[in-house]
C-alpha positions as CSV (number, residue, x, y, z in Angstrom):
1,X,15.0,-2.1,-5.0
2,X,11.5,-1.2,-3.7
3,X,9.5,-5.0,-2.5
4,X,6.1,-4.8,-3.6
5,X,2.5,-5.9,-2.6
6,X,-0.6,-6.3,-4.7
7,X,-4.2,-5.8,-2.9
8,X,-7.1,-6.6,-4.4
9,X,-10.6,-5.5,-3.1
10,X,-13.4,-6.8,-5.5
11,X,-12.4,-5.5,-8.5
12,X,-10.1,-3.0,-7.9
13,X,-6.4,-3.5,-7.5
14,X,-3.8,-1.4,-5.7
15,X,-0.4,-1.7,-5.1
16,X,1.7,-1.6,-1.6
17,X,5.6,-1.0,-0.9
18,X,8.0,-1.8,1.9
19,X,10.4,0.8,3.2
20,X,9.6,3.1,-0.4
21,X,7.9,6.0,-0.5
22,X,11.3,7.7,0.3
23,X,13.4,6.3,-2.1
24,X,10.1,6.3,-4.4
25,X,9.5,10.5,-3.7
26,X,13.4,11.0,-4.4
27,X,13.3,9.0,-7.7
28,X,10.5,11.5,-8.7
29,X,12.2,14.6,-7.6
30,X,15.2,13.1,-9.8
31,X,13.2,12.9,-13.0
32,X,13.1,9.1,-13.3
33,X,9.9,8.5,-14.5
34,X,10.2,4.1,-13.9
35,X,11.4,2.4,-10.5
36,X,12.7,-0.8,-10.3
37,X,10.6,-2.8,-8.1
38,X,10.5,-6.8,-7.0
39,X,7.2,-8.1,-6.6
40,X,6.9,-10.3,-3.3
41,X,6.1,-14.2,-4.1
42,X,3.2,-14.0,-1.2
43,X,0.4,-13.9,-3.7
44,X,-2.2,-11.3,-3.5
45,X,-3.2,-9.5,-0.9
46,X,-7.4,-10.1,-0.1
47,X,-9.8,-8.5,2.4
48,X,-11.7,-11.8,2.9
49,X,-8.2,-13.1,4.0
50,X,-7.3,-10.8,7.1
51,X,-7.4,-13.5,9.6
52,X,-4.8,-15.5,7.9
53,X,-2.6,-12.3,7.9
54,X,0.7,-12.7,10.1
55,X,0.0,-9.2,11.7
56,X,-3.8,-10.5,12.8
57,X,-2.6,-14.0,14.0
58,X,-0.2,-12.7,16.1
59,X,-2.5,-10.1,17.5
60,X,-0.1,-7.1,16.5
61,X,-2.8,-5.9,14.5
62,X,-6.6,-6.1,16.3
63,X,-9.0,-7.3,13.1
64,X,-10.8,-4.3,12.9
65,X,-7.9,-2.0,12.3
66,X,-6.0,-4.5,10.1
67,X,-9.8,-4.1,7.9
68,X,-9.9,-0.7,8.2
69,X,-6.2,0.4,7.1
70,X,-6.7,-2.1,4.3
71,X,-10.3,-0.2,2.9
72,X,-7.7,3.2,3.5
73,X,-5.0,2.1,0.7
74,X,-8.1,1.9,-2.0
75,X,-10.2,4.9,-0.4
76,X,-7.5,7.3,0.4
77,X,-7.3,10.1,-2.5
78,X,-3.7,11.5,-2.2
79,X,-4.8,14.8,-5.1
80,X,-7.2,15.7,-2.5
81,X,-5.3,15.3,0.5
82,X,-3.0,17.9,-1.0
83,X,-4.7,20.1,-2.7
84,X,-6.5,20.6,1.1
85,X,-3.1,20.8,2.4
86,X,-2.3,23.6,-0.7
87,X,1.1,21.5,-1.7
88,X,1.7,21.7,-5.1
């Protein structure tokens, strides 16, 4: 059972996992095409909340990274990463 985030930034909407993309990548290379998944009762996920997030409080993230990994789950473009990396 993958445990599952949702982030919102303005508009757009994207969703995170815990401890997944393993079990999520073998799933695929086993044909399932749906994965059972348990959304998290912490709500959703918002940029203009980062300083409530546990990580920040307790200073195991520094702001400005936590910021800047959030803004890389909506602007990273996996395709592209790929195709640069000539996988399949």
């Amino acid at each position: 059972m993958l445990f599952v985030w949702m982030l919102r930034r303005g508009h757009e909407v994207r969703f995170a996992n815990r401890g997944g993309p393993h079990r999520m990548a073998a799933m695929d290379a086993l044909g399932s095409r749906t994965i059972p998944a348990r959304f998290q009762q912490l709500g959703i996920f918002k940029l203009e909340d980062v300083n409530y997030r546990p990580q920040v409080r307790k200073k195991t993230w520094v702001r400005s990274k936590a910021i800047r990994y959030f803004n890389h789950i909506f602007d990273f473009n996996v395709r592209d990463w790929a195709q640069e990396r000539k996988f399949r």
